[in-house]
Short mmCIF file of the C-alpha atoms (twelve columns), coordinates in Angstrom:
data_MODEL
# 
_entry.id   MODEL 
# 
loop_
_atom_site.group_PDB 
_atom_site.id 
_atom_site.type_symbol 
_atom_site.label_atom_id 
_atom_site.label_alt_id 
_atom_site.label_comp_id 
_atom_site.label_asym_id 
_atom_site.label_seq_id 
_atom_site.Cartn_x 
_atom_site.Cartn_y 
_atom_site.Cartn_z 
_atom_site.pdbx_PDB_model_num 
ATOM 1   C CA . UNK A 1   40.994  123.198 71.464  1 
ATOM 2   C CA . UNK A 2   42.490  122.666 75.047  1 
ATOM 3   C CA . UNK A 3   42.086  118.688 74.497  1 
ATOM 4   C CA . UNK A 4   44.514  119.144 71.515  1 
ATOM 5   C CA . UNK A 5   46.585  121.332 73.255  1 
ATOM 6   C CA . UNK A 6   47.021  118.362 75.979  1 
ATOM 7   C CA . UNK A 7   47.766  116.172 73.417  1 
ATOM 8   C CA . UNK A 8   50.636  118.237 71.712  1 
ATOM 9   C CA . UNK A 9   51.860  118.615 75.023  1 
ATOM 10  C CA . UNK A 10  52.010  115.135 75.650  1 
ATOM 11  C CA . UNK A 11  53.581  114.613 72.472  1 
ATOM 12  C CA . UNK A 12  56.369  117.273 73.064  1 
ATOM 13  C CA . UNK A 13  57.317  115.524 76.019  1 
ATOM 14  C CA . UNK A 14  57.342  112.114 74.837  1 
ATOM 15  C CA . UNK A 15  59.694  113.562 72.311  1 
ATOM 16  C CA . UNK A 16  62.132  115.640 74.962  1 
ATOM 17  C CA . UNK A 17  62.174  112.327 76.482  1 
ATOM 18  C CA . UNK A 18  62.889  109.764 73.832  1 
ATOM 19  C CA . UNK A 19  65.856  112.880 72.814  1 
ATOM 20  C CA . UNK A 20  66.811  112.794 76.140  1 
ATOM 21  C CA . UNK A 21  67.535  109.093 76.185  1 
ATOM 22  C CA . UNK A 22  68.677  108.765 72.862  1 
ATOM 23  C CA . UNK A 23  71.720  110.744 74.071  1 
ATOM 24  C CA . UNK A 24  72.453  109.506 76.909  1 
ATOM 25  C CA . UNK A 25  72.431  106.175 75.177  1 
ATOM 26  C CA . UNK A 26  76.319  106.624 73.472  1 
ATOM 27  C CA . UNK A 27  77.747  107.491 76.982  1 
ATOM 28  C CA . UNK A 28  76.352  103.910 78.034  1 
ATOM 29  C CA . UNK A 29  77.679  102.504 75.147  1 
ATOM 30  C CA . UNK A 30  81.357  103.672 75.615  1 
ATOM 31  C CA . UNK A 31  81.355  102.317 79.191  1 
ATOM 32  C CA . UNK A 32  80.381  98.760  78.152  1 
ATOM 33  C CA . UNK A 33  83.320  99.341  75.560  1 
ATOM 34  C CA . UNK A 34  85.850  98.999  78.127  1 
ATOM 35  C CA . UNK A 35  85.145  95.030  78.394  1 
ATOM 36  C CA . UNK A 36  86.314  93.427  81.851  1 
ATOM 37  C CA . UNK A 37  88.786  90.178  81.759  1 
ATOM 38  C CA . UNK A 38  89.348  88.412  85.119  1 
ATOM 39  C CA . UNK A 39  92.969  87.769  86.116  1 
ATOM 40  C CA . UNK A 40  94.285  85.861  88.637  1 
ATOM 41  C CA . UNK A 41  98.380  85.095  89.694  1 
ATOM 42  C CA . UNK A 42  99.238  82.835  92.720  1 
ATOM 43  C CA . UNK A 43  102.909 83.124  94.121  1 
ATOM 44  C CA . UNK A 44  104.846 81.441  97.052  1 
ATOM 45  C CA . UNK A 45  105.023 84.436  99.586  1 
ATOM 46  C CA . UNK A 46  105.670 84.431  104.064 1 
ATOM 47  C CA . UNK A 47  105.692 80.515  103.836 1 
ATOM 48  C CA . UNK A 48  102.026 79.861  101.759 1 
ATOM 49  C CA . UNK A 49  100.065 81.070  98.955  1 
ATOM 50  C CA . UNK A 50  99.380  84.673  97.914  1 
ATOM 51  C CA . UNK A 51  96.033  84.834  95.639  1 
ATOM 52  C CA . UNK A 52  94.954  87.489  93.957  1 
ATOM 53  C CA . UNK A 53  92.084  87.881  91.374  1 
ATOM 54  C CA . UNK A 54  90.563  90.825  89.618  1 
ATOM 55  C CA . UNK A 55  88.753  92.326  86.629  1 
ATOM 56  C CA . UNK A 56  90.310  94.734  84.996  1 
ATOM 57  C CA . UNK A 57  89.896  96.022  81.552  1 
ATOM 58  C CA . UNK A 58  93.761  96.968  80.691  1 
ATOM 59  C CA . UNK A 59  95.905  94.157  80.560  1 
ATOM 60  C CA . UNK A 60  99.409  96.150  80.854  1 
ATOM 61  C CA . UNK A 61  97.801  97.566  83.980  1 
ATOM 62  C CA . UNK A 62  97.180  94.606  85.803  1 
ATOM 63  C CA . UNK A 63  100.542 93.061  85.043  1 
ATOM 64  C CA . UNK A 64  102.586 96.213  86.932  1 
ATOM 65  C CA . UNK A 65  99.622  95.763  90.082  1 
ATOM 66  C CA . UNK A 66  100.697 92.097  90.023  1 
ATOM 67  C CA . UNK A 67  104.069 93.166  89.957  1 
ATOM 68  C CA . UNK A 68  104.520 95.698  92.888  1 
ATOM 69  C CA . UNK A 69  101.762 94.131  94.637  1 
ATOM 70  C CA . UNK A 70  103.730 91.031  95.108  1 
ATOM 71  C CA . UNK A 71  107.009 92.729  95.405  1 
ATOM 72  C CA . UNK A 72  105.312 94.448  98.144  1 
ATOM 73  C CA . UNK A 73  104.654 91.023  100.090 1 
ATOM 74  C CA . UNK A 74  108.268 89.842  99.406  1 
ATOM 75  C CA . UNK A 75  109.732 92.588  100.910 1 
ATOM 76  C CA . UNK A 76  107.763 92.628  103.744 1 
ATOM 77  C CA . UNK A 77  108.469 88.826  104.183 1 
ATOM 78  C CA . UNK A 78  112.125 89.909  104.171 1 
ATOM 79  C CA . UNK A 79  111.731 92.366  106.796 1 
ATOM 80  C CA . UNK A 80  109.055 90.934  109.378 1 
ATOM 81  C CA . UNK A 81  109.456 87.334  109.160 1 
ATOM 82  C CA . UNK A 82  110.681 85.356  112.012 1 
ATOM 83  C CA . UNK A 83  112.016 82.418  110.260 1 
ATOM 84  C CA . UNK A 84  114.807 84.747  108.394 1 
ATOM 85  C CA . UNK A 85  117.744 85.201  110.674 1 
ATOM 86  C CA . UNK A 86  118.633 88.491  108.861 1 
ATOM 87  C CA . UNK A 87  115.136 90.161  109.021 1 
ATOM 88  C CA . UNK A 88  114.453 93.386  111.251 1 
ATOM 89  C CA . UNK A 89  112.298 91.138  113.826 1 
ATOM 90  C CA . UNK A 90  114.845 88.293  114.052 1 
ATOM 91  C CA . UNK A 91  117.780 91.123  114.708 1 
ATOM 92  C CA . UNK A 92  115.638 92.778  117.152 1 
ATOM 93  C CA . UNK A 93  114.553 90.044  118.790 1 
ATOM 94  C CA . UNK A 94  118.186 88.984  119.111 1 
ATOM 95  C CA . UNK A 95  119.632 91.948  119.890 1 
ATOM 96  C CA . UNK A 96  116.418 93.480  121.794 1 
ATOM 97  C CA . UNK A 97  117.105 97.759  120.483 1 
ATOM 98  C CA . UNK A 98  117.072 98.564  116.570 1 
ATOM 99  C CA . UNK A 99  116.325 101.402 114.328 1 
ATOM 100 C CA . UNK A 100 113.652 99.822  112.092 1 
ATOM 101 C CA . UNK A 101 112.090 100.731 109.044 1 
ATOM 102 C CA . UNK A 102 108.640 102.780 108.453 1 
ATOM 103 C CA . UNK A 103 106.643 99.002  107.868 1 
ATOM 104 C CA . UNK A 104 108.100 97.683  111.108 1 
ATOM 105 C CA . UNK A 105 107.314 100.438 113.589 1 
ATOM 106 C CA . UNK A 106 104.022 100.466 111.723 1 
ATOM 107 C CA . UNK A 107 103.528 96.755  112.042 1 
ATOM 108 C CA . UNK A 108 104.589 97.144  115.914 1 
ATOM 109 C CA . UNK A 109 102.767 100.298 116.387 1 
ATOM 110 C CA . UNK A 110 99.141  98.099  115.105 1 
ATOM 111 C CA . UNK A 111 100.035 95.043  117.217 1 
ATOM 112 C CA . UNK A 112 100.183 97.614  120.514 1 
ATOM 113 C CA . UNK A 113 96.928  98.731  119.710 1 
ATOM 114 C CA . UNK A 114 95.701  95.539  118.891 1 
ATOM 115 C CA . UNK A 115 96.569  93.757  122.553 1 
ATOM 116 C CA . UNK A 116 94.856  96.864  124.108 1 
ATOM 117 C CA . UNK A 117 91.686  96.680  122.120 1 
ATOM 118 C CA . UNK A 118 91.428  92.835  122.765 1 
ATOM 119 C CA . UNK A 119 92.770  93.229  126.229 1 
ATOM 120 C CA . UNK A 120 95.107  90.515  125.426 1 
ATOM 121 C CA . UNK A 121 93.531  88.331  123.530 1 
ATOM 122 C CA . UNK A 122 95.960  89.190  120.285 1 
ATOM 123 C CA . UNK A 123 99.747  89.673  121.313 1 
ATOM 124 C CA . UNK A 124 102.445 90.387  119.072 1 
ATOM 125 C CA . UNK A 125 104.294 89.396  122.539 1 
ATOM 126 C CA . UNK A 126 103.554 86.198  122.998 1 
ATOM 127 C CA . UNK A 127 106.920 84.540  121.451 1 
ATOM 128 C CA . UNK A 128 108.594 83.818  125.010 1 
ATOM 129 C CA . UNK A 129 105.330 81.578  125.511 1 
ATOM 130 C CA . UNK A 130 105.757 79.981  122.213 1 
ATOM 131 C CA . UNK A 131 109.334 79.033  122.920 1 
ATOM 132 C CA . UNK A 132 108.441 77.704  126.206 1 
ATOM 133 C CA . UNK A 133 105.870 75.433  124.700 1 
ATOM 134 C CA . UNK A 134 108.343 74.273  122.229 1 
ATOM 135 C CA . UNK A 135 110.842 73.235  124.343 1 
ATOM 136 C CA . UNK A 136 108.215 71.785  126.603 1 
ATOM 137 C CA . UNK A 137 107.373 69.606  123.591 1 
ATOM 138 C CA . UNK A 138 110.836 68.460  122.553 1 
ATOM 139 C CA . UNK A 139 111.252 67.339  126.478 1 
ATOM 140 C CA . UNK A 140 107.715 65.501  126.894 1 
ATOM 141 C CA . UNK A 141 107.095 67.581  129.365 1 
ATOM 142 C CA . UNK A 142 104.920 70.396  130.711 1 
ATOM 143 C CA . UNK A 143 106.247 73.782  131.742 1 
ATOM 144 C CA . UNK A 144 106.224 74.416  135.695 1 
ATOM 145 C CA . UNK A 145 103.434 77.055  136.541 1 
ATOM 146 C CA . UNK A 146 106.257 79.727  137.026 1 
ATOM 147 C CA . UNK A 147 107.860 79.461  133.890 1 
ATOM 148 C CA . UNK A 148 104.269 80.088  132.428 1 
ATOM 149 C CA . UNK A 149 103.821 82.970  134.469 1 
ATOM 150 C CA . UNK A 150 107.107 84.307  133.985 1 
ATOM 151 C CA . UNK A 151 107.158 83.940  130.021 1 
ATOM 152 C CA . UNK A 152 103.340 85.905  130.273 1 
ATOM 153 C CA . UNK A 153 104.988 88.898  131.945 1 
ATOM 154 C CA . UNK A 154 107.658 89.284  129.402 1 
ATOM 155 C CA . UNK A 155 105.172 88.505  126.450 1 
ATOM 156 C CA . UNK A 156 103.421 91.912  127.381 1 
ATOM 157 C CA . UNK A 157 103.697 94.455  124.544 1 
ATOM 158 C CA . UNK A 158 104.015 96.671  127.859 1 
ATOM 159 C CA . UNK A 159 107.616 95.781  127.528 1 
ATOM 160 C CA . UNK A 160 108.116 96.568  123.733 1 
ATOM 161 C CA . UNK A 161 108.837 100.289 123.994 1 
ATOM 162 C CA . UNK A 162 108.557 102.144 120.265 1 
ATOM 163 C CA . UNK A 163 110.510 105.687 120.247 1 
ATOM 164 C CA . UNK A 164 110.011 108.998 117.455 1 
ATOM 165 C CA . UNK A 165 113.451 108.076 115.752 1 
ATOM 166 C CA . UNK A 166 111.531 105.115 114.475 1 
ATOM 167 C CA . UNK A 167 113.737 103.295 117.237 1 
ATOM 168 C CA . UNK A 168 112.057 99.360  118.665 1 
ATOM 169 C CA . UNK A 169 113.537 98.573  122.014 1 
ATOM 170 C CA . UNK A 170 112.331 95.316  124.291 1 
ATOM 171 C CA . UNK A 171 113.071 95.888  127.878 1 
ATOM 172 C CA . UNK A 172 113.251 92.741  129.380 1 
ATOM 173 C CA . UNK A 173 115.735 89.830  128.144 1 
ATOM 174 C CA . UNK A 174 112.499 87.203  127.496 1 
ATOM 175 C CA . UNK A 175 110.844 90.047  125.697 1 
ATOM 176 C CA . UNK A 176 110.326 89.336  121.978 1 
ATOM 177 C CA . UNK A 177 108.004 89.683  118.791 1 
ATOM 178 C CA . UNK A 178 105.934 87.278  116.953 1 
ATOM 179 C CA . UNK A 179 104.342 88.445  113.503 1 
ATOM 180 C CA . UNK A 180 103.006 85.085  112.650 1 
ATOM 181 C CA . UNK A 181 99.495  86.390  113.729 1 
ATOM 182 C CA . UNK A 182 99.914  90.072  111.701 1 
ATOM 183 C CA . UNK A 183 102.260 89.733  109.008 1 
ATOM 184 C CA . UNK A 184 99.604  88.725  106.346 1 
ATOM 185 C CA . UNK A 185 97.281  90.647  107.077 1 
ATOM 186 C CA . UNK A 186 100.211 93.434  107.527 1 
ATOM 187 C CA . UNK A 187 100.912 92.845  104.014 1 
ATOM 188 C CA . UNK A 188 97.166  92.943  102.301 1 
ATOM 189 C CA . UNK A 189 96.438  96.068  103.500 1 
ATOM 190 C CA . UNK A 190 99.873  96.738  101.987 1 
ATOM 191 C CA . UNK A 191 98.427  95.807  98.770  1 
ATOM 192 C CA . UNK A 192 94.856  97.334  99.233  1 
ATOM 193 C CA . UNK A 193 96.609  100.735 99.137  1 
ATOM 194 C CA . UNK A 194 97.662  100.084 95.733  1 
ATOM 195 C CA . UNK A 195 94.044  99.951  94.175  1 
ATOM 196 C CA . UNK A 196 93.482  103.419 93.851  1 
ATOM 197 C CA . UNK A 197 96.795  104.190 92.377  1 
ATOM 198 C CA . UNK A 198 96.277  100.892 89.601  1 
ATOM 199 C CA . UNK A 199 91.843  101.819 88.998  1 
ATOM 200 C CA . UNK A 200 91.563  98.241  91.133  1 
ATOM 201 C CA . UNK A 201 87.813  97.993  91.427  1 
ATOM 202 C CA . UNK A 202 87.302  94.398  91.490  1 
ATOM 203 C CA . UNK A 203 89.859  91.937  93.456  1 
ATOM 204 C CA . UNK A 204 89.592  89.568  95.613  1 
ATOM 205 C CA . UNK A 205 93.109  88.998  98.219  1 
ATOM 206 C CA . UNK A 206 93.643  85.152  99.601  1 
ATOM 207 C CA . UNK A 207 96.475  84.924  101.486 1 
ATOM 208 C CA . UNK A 208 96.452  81.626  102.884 1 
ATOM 209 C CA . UNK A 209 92.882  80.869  103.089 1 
ATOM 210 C CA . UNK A 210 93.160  83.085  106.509 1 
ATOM 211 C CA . UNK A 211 93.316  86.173  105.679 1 
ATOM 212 C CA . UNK A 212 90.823  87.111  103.019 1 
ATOM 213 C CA . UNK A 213 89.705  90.582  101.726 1 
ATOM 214 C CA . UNK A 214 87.079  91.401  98.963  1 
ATOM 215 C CA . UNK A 215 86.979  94.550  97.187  1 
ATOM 216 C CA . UNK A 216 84.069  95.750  94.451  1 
ATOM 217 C CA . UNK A 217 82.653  92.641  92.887  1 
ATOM 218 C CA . UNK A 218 83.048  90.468  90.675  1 
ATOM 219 C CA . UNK A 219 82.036  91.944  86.981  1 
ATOM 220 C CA . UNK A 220 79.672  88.536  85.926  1 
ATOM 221 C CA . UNK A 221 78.079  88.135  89.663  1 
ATOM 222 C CA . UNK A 222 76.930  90.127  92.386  1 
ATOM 223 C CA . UNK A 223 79.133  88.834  94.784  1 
ATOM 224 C CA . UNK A 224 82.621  87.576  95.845  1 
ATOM 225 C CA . UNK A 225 81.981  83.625  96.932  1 
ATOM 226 C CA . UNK A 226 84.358  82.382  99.609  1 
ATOM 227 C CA . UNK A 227 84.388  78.913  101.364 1 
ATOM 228 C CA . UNK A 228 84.575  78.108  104.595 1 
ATOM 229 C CA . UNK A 229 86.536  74.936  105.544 1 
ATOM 230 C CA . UNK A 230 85.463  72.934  108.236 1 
ATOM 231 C CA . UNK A 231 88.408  72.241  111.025 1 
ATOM 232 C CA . UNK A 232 87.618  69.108  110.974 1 
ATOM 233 C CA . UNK A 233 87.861  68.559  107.734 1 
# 
């Protein structure tokens, strides 16, 4: 009597199981519904390529994300570049005080931080040095040691003074901003915030082949695969 009552318990719980399963099975179902395409645009943007691919499953969807994600770097070419005379950074720089806008003092506000956490080694500063080097070339010649020393003191972010008003001021007449090493990866994080608000769960960000950002993976592979080029090469 007790061996049968093992077995009907057995068999009651095969069957809870197998119920069990059998309903979670439509749930799994609907989810591979929602088939994945990968999409991929590639615009001119801050002087080289902006790549973007994802998997999405809504086509409509991905075309606005496309759409204000490369507004998003156009604009903030427009505003940060140093090549366009009428940008915030070329005014600035020219005219060394100026209320900026919100992605500026942001930009600014990272590049500060940035010099202090790499003691130096990054500097959104450095653009005296890089003029000096410039004209250095043009002349065949090299800069004198105190030129060099003069154009590091002014290149020190020390001298780039950021007030509440959203007000950029750079206190010494050598004093002024380079974004060249920022402004792309300025603008992906830019675009990274949009992900949430589009359901982005698979991209993958090439802007330039320098900066590079992976997010999810890729729906037919476990990973994102990214080469390395060789310098000399």
């Amino acid at each position: 009597m007790k061996r049968e009552q093992q077995v009907n318990r057995r068999n009651f719980c095969k069957n809870i199981a197998f119920l069990a399963t059998s309903l979670s099975i439509p749930r799994f179902v609907l989810a591979l519904d929602h088939k994945t395409d990968l999409y991929r645009e590639v615009r001119y943007v801050m002087g080289t390529l902006l790549d973007i691919t994802l998997y999405h499953h809504d086509k409509k969807t991905v075309r606005a994300f496309f759409s204000e994600a490369f507004e998003t770097a156009d604009n903030l070419d427009r505003i940060l570049s140093n090549y366009k005379l009428r940008s915030e950074i070329s005014q600035l720089n020219l005219d060394k005080k100026l209320s900026v806008s919100d992605a500026t003092y942001s930009l600014i506000q990272q590049g500060k931080l940035y010099e202090e956490k790499t003691k130096g080694a990054f500097c959104i500063g450095v653009m005296p040095l890089i003029e000096l080097w410039n004209q250095a070339g043009l002349k065949n010649k090299i800069p004198v040691d105190r030129e060099i020393e003069k154009c590091i003191q002014a290149s020190s972010t020390k001298n780039i003074n950021l007030a509440k008003n959203k007000s950029v001021s750079l206190t010494t007449p050598l004093t002024s901003i380079d974004t060249g090493g920022i402004g792309k990866g300025f603008a992906v994080d830019e675009i990274v915030k949009l992900f949430k608000k589009y359901s982005i769960e698979s991209a993958l960000i090439n802007f330039g082949h320098s900066t590079i950002y992976a997010h999810g993976k890729p729906t037919k592979g476990n990973t994102w695969n990214v080469a390395l080029r060789f310098p000399s090469e």
